[in-house]
C-alpha positions as CSV (number, residue, x, y, z in Angstrom):
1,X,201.9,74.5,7.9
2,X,203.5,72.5,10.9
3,X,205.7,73.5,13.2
4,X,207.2,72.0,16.8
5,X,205.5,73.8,19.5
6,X,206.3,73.1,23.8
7,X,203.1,73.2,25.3
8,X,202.8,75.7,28.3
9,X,201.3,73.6,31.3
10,X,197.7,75.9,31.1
11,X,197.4,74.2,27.7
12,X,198.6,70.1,28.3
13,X,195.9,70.6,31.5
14,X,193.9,71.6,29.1
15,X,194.8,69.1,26.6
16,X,194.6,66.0,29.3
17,X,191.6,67.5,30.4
18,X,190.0,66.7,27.0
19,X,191.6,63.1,27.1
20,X,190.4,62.1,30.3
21,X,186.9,63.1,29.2
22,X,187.2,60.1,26.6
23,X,185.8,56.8,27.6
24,X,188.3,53.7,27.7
25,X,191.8,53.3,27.2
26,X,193.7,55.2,24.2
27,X,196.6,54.5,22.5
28,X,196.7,57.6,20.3
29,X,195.2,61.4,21.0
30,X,195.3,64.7,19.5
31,X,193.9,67.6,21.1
32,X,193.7,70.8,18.8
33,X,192.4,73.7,20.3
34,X,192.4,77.7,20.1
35,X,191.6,80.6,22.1
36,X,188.5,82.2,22.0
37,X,187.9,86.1,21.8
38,X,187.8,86.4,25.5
39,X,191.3,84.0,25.7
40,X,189.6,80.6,27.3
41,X,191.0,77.7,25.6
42,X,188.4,75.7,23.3
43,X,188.5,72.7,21.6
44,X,188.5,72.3,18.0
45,X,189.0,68.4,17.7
46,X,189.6,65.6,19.6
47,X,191.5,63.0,17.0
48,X,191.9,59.4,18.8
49,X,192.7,58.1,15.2
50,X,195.3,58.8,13.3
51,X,195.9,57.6,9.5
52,X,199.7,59.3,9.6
53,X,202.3,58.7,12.8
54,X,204.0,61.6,11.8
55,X,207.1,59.4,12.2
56,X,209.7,62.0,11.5
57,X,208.6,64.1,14.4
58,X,211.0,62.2,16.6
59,X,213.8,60.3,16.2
60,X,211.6,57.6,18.5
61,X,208.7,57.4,17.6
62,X,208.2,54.0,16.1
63,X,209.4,52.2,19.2
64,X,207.1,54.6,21.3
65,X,204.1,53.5,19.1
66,X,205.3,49.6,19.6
67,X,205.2,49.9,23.3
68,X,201.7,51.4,23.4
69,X,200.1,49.6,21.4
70,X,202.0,46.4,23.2
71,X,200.5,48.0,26.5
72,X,196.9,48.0,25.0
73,X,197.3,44.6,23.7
74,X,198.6,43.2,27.3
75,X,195.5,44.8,28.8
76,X,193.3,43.4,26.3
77,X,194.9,39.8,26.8
């Protein structure tokens, strides 16, 4: 089941935390993650590829892909 969730700022620090940790440049991310029993955030998976763009989560988001991944190609160039 999926549902739109607004992050709190505890978990995108969290969440960039686990980006930054990644090697290179990225034009995609997921971070999942839970609470454990004692309530510390823990990763469950890092996804830096994605086969679906969810492209209906925003009314957007195929221009936002087309300007990343024109930002990772101009710094590849």
């Amino acid at each position: 089941m999926e549902h739109d969730h607004m992050p709190s700022a505890e978990e995108l620090a969290f969440a960039q935390a686990a980006m930054d940790a990644v090697d290179g440049p990225l034009l995609y991310g997921r971070v999942d993650m839970m609470r454990d029993g004692h309530g510390q955030w823990r990763l469950m998976e890092l996804e830096l590829i994605e086969p679906f763009l969810y492209p209906n989560q925003g009314p957007n988001m195929g221009r936002a892909f087309a300007a990343a991944l024109e930002r990772v190609l101009r710094r590849e160039a």
